[in-house]
C-alpha angles and dihedrals in degrees: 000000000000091000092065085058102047081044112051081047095061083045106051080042101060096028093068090031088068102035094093088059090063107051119124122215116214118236126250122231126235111215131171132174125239132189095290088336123084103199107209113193098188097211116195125204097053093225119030131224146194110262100014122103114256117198127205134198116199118203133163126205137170110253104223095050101022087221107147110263115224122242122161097213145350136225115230119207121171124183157185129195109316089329118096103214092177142027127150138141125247120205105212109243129244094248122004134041128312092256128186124174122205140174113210109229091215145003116263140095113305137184123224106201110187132175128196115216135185111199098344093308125109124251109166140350129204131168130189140193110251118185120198127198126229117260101277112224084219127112115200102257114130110180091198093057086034094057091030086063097039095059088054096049086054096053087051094049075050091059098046095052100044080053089054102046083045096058089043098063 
């Protein structure tokens, strides 16, 4: 009996020791009005890195009613400096978002140049400043959170257990 204590100790410990590693950021969007169109570029993670995986969702509204405009396909173009890293099409699918994923190859300012096209004709272009951090060599692992959570996680084991033995008797 003692083991379940001791148990449900160790659990509740490590559970909320660990929960800090597994918390998710929401993305920013990037919007910018143009002429009757607002170009809306979703960008997750908030802040973007060399070596991890952004991911970008392209939409187009009309500002005054905020009712999605139609395109059939976009033009990406991402770059640095005078150097273009990056440039593809992107037909627009049938249900879902418009979604490109990208790894930067370096950290740096950046450009994202996107158009938004409707059978091969333009209807609107944006572009916006992107900065990417350089790969961190951190990972993640933070001792105070870690401990913090651990002696909460203790405390609850604690409690468990003290329900337990008093269920018991």
């Amino acid at each position: 009996m003692k083991h379940i204590y001791i148990a449900s100790i160790l659990f509740f410990g490590l559970l909320f020791g660990a929960l800090h590693v597994s918390a998710h950021s929401t993305g920013v969007s990037l919007e910018k009005t143009i002429d009757e169109y607002r170009v809306d570029i979703g960008q997750n993670p908030p802040v973007l890195e060399t070596e991890n995986p952004a991911v970008f969702d392209f939409d187009l509204v009309f500002e005054k009613t905020g009712e999605r405009a139609e395109f059939s396909d976009i033009w990406v173009r991402i770059v640095q400096g005078k150097k273009t890293v990056f440039a593809s099409g992107i037909n627009k699918p049938d249900f879902g978002n418009t979604t490109m994923v990208y790894t930067f190859p370096q950290g740096g300012e950046y450009e994202l140049n996107v158009r938004f096209q409707k059978a091969g004709e333009k209807i609107v272009e944006a572009s916006f400043p992107l900065a990417i951090e350089g790969v961190t060599t951190d990972s993640g692992f933070n001792l105070p959170l870690l401990l913090l959570g651990f002696f909460i996680g203790t405390i609850c084991g604690f409690l468990v257990s003290f329900i337990l033995l008093k269920k018991k008797t």
